[in-house]
C-alpha positions in Angstrom: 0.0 0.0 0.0 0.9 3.5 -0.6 0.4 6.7 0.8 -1.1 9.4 -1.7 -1.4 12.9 -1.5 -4.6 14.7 -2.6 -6.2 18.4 -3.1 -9.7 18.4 -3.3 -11.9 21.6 -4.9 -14.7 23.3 -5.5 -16.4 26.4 -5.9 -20.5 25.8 -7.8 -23.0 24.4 -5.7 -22.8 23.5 -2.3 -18.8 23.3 -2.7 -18.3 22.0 0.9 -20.9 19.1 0.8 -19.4 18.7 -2.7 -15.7 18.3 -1.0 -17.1 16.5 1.9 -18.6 13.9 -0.4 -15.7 13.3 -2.4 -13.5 13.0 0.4 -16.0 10.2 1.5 -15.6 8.6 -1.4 -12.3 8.1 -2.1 -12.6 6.5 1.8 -15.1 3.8 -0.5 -12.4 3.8 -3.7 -11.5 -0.4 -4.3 -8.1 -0.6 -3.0 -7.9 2.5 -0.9 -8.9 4.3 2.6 -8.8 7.6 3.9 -6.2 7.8 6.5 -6.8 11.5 7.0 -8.5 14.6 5.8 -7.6 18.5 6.7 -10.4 21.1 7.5 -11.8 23.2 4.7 -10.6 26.1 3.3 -11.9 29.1 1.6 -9.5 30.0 -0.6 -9.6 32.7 -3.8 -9.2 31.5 -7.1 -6.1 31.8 -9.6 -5.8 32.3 -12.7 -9.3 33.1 -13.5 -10.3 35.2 -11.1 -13.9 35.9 -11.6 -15.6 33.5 -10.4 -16.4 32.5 -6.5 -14.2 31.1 -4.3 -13.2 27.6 -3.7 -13.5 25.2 -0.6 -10.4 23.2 0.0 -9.1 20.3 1.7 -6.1 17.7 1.6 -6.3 14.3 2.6 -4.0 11.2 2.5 -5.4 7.6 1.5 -3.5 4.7 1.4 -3.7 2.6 -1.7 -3.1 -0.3 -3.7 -3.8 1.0 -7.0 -0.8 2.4 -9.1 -0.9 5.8 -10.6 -2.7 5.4 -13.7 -5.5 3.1 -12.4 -6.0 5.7 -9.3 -5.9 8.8 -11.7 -8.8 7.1 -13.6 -10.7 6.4 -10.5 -9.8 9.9 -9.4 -11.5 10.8 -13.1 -15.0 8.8 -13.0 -15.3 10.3 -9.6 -15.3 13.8 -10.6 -17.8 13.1 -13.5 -19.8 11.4 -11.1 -20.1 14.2 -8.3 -20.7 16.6 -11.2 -17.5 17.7 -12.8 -18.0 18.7 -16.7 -15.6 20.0 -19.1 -15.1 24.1 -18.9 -11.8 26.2 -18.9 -8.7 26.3 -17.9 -9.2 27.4 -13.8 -12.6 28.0 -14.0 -15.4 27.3 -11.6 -16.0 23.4 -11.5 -18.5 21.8 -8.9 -15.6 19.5 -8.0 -11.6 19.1 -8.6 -9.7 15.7 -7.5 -5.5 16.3 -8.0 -3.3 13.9 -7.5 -0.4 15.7 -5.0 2.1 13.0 -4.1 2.2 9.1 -5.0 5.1 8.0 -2.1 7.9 9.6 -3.4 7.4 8.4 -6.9 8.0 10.6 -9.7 5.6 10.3 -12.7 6.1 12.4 -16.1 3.7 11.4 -18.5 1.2 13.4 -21.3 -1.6 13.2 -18.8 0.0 12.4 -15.6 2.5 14.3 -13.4 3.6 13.4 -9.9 4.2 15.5 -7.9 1.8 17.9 -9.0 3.8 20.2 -11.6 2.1 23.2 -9.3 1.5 22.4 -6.1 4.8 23.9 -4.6 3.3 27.1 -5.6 0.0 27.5 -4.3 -0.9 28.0 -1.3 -4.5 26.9 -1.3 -2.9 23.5 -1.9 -0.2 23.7 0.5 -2.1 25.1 3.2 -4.5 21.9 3.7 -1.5 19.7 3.0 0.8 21.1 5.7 -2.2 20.6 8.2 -2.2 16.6 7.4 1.5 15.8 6.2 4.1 18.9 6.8 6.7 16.6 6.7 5.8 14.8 3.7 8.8 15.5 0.9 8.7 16.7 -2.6 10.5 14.0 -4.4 11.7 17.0 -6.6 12.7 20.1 -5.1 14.3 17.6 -1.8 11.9 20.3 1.2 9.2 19.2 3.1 5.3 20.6 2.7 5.7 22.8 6.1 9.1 24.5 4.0 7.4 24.5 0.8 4.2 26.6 2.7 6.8 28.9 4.9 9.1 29.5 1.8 5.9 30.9 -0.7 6.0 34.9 -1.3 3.2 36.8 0.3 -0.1 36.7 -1.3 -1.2 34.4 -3.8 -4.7 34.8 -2.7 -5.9 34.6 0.6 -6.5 31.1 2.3 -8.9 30.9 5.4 -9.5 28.2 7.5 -13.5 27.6 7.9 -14.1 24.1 9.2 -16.9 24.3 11.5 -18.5 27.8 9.4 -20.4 27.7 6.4 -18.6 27.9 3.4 
């Protein structure tokens, strides 16, 4: 079994049930449990940035699938909690990223582990640190907690709301 990293999204509907659910899921995915889960975020978006904000969480399963099979899964379970094609960081009723697969390092058309981004946003890092600050980047060699201390002010603001309405 390993230990995977992922950021969950969302930011149309009722984006913290919408988190919430697929965080349940993946607790349900053949293969795999949910070891843990952060709290929720609200967290502005990048890139596009009209649109509402996003809930956000992190959580860790552990898992016997390899990458490709658990990116697929990852896949069918955004289409079924909603997710349809639109652009490039625009809204979307839910988002499922693979972060971390152990400290494997994955660079193909489709899939890219570590996350080719994730060192740079803090709406990712934020719920990560919370659940696995230690954790490693197999590339850059720091840790999540370093990656989160080291990032430049701003970068849109990240709150912590578990327990609030979202």
């Amino acid at each position: 079994m390993i230990r995977a990293y992922l950021s969950i999204g969302a930011n149309l509907g009722d984006a913290r049930a919408s988190c919430l659910q697929a965080a349940g899921a993946l607790d349900r995915l053949e293969q795999s449990r949910l070891v843990e889960r952060s709290g929720l975020y609200r967290t502005e978006p990048v890139g596009v940035r009209d649109q509402p904000d996003f809930v956000n969480l992190a959580v860790c399963i552990q898992t016997g699938l390899d990458p490709r099979p658990l990116l697929e899964r990852l896949q069918a379970l955004e289409r079924e909690l909603g997710r349809v094609p639109s652009r490039r960081w625009g809204p979307r009723a839910i988002d499922l990223d693979l972060l971390l697969y152990g400290e494997r390092v994955i660079q193909e058309p489709d899939l890219v582990v570590p996350h080719p981004r994730m060192h740079e946003r803090r709406f990712v890092l934020a719920p990560l640190a919370e659940i696995a600050p230690r954790a490693v980047h197999p590339l850059l060699g720091r840790t999540v907690g370093e990656l989160l201390a080291g990032l430049a002010a701003g970068g849109g603001a990240v709150e912590r709301i578990e327990g609030e309405p979202a």
